[in-house]
C-alpha positions in Angstrom: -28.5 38.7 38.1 -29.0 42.7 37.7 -32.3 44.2 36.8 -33.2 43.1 33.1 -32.3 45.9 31.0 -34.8 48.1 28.3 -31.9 47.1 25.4 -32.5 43.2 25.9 -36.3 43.5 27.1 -36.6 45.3 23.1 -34.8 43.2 21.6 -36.2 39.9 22.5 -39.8 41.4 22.3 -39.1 42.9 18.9 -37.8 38.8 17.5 -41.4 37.8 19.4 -43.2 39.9 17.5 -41.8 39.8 14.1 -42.4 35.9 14.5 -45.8 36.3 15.1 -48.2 36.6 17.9 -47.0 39.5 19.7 -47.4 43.5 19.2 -44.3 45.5 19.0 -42.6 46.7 21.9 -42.4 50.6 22.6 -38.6 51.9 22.1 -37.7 54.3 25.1 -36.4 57.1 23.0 -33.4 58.0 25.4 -31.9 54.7 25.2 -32.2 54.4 21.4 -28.5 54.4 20.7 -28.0 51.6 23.4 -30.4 49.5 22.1 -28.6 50.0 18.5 -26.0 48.7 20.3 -27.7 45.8 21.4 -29.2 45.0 17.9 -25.8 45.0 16.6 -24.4 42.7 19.2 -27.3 40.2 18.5 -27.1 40.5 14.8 -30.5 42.2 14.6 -29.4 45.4 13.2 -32.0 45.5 10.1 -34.8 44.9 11.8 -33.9 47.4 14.1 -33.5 49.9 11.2 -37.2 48.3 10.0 -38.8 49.2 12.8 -36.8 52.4 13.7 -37.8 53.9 10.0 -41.5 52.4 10.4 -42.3 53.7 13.8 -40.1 56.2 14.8 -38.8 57.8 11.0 -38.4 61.2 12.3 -38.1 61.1 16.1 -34.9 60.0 16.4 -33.4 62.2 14.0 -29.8 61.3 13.4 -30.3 57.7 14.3 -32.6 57.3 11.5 -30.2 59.0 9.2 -27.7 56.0 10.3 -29.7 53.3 10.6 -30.9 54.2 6.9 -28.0 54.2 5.2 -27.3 50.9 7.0 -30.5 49.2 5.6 -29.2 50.8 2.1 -25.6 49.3 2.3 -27.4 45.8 3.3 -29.9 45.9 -0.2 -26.4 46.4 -2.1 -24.6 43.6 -0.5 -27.9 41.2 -1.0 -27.8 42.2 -4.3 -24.4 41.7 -4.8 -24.3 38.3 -3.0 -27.0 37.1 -5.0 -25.6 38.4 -8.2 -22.1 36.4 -7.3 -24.3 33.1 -5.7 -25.7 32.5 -9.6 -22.5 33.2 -11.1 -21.0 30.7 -9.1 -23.9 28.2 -9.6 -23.6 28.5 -13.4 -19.7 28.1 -13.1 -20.0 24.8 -11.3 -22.7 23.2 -12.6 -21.1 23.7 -15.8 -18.2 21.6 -14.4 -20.4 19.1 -13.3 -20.5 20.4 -9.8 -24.0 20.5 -8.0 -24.4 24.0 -5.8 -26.3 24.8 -3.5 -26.6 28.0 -2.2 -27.7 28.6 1.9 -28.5 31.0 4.5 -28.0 34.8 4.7 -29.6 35.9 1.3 -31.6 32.5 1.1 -33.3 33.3 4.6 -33.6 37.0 3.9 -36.4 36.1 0.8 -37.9 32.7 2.5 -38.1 34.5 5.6 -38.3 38.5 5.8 -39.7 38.8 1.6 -36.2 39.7 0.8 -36.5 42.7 2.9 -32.7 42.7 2.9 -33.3 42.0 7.0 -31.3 39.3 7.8 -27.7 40.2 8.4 -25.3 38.1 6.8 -21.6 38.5 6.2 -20.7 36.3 3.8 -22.1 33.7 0.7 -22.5 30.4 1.7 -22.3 27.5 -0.7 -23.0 23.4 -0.3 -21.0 20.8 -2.6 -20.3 17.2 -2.6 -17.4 16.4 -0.6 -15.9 14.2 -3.7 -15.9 17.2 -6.1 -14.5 20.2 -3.6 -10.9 19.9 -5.0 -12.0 19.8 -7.9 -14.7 23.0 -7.2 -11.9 24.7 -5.6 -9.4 24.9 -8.5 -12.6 26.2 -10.8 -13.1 29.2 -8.0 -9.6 30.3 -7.8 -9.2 29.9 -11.5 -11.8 31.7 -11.3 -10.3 34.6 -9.9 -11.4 33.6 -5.9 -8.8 33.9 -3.7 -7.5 32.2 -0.1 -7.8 35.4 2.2 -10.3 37.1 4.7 -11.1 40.6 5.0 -9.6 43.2 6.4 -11.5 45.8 7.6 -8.5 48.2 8.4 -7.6 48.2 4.8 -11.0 47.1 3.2 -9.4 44.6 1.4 -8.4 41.2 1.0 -5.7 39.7 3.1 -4.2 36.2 2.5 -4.7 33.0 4.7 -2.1 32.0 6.8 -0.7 28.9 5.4 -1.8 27.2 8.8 -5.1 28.5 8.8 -5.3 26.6 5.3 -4.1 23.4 6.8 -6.2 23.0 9.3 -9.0 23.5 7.3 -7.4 20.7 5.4 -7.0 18.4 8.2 -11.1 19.3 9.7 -12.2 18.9 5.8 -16.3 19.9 6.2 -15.2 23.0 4.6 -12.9 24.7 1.8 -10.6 27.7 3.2 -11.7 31.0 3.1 -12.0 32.6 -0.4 -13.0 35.9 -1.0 -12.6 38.5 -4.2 -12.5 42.4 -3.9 -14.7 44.3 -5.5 -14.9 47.4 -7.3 -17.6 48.8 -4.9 -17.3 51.3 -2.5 -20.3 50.1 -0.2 -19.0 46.5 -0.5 -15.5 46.3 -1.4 -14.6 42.6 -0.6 -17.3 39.2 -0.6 -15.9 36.4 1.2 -17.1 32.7 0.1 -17.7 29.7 2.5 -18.2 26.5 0.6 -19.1 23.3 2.6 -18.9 20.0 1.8 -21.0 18.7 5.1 -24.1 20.1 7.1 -22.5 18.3 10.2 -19.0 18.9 10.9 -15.2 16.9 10.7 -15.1 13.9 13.6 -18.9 13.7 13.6 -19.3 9.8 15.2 -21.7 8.3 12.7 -20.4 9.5 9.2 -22.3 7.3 7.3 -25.6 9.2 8.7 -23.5 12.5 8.0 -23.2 11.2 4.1 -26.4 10.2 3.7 -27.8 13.5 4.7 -25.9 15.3 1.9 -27.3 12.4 -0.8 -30.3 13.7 0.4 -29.9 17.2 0.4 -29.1 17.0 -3.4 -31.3 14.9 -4.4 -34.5 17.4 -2.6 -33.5 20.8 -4.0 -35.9 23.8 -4.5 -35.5 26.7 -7.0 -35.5 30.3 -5.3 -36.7 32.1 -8.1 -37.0 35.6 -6.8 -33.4 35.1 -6.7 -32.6 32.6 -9.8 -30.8 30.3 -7.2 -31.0 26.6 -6.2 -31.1 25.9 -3.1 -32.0 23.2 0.0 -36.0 22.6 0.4 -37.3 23.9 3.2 -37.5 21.0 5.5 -33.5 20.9 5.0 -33.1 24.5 5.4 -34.1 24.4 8.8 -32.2 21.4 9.7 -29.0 23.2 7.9 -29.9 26.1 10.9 -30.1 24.1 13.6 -27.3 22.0 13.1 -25.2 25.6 12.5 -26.3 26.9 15.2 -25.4 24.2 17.7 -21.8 24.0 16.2 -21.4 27.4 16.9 -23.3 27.4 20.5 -22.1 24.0 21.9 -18.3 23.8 20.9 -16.0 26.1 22.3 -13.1 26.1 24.7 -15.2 28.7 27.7 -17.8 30.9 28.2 -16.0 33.9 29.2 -15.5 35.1 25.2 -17.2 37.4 23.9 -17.8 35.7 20.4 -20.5 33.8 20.8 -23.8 32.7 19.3 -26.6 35.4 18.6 -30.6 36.1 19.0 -30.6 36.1 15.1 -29.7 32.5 14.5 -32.1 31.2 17.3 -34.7 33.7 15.4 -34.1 31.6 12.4 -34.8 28.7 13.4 -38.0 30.0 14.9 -39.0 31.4 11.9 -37.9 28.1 9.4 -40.0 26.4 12.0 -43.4 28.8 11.4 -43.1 28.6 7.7 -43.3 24.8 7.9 -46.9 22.8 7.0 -48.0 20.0 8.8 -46.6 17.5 6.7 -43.4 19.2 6.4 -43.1 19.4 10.0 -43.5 15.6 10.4 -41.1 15.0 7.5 -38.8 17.1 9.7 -39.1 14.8 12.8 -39.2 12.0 10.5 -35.4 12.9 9.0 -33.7 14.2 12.8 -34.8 10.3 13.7 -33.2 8.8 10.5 -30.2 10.8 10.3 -29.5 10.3 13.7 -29.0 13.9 14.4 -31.6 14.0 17.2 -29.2 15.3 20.1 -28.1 18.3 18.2 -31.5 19.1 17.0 -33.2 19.1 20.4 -31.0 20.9 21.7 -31.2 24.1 19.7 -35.2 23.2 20.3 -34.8 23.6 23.8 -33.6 26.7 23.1 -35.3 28.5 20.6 -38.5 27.1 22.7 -37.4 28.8 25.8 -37.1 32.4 23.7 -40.0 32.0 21.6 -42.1 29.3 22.8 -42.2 27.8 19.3 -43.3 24.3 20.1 -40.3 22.6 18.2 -39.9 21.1 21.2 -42.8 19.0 21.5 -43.0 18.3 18.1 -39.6 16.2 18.6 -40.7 14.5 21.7 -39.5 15.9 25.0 -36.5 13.8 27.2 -36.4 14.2 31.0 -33.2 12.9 32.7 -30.6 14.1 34.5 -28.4 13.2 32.2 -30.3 15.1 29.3 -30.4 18.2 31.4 -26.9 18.8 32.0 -26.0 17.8 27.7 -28.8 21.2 27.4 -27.0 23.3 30.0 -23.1 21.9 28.2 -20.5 23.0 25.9 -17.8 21.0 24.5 -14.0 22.5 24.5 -11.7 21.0 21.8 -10.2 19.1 24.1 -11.6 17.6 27.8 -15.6 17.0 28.8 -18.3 18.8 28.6 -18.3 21.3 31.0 -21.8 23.0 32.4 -22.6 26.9 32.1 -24.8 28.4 34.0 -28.3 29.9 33.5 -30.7 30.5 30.5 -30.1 31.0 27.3 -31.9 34.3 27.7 -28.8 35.2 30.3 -26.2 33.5 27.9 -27.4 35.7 25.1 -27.5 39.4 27.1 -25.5 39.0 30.2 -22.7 41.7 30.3 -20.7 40.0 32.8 -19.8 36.7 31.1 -17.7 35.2 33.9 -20.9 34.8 35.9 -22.0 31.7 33.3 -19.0 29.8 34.5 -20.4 31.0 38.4 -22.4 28.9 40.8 -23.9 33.0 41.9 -26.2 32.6 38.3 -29.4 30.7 38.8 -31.5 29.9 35.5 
């Protein structure tokens, strides 16, 4: 590989030390509008801003300008997720419709003391896979719509008709909604409502079923927010599980969308809030849900970014076989196929051909 550049040597540093044991790292002033670029890129823009407008508020002159009226459009969407998340709630329960609500503003208070930090571009809901027709004709009565935003128009813009269906056909999720809003800082929310925290074709279902019973029956009040939402045991298997859908399925390396340093952070941090017995009660559930594979894998991961000890807390494997499922992705169709290096290079290598190379060592 090329020499390890300032914008990923910051970034990884500044995840280390915002989960713990590690001092900030020292921004090279010249290069602060490439690293910005990097923070983007890796979903890490806020904490950027944090630590741009905490360490640096008047050095970097324009820069801080930006990065705080960033950090002020983030505060209004929270706000405004939040504010639609308990309307929603209160909607469906009042149809008899347990909701829960998950991630972006969820992690932002359990994990950065609602900071408005975490990045997150949508609300994201969990119901009961028997009630979602039923939940989806309450939303769009509801004045929710099938369409996506645009950000060339700042508005809504309908779902293809075979973007619906195949959400139809994979059903761990509804289609896209999303309303428009009379705001000028956020003019659209979009909604994601899933009815699984695995995913369509998963090859135990009844395990995948259980582990919803069991996320409804072990809920936990947010109340800085007013929300309900998974305890925090299940929050961090929700992450994992997210994040290895979007990591381990996909048809090469060689796109540029891909998974980010923020969702590995997540997990890192879910991990650290965790007591003892929670922890164990974690281990205990990846064993009885059969969700193991999936879990240890993102471990793996996050472990060789942050050294978190998730790792050993699940047990280490050591095979051959084993090796090449943590170094694998899964196209739609075929077998696994192998990419190459860490997940350090995966996550900040500019040239993304070279993870499909034999030249890239880990």
């Amino acid at each position: 590989m090329s020499e390890i550049r300032h914008e990923e040597t910051f970034m990884l540093e500044l995840a280390r030390a915002t989960i713990g044991g590690r001092p900030s790292p020292k921004l090279d002033q010249a290069r602060a509008w490439s690293v910005l670029g990097e923070a983007l890129r890796q979903k890490l823009i806020f904490l950027f801003a944090r630590y741009v407008l905490t360490h640096e508020p008047c050095g970097l002159g324009r820069l801080s300008a930006v990065l705080s009226d960033l950090w002020h459009a983030n505060r209004q969407r929270h706000s405004l997720v939040a504010h639609h998340a308990r309307v929603i709630q209160t909607l469906l329960d009042e149809k008899g419709i347990p909701t829960l609500v998950r991630k972006g503003v969820v992690y932002d208070v359990l994990l950065h003391r609602g900071e408005s930090i975490r990045a997150s571009s949508d609300l994201d809901v969990l119901i009961p896979a028997s009630l979602e027709r039923t939940a989806e004709e309450e939303l769009l009565r509801a004045g929710w719509l099938h369409a996506a935003y645009d950000p060339v128009t700042r508005s809504t813009k309908p779902l293809r008709r075979d973007v619906i269906l195949r959400h139809r056909l994979s059903p761990d999720h509804l289609p896209r909604l999303a309303r428009a809003l009379p705001d000028s800082i956020v003019p659209v929310i979009e909604l994601d409502v899933a009815t699984d925290l695995l995913w369509h074709g998963w090859p135990e279902p009844q395990y995948a079923s259980q582990l919803m019973k069991h996320c409804f029956s072990q809920t936990y009040d947010l109340n800085q927010l007013g929300l309900r939402t998974l305890k925090p045991v299940l929050q961090l298997i929700d992450c994992a599980l997210h994040l290895y859908r979007e990591a381990y399925f996909r048809e090469n390396m060689t796109d540029s969308w891909d998974v980010r340093l923020g969702a590995f952070m997540d997990v890192a941090l879910l991990w650290k809030t965790l007591s003892d017995s929670e922890r164990q009660e974690f281990v205990n559930l990846t064993a009885e849900f059969r969700i193991d594979d999936p879990v240890r894998w993102v471990a793996h991961h996050v472990d060789a970014l942050f050294d978190s000890g998730l790792s050993d807390a699940l047990g280490r494997r050591s095979s051959p076989a084993w090796h090449f499922f943590l170094n694998s992705y899964q196209p739609a169709a075929g077998k696994q196929r192998p990419w190459k290096g860490s997940m350090r290079q995966r996550l900040f290598i500019e040239d993304r051909s070279l993870l499909e190379s034999a030249q890239l060592a880990p």
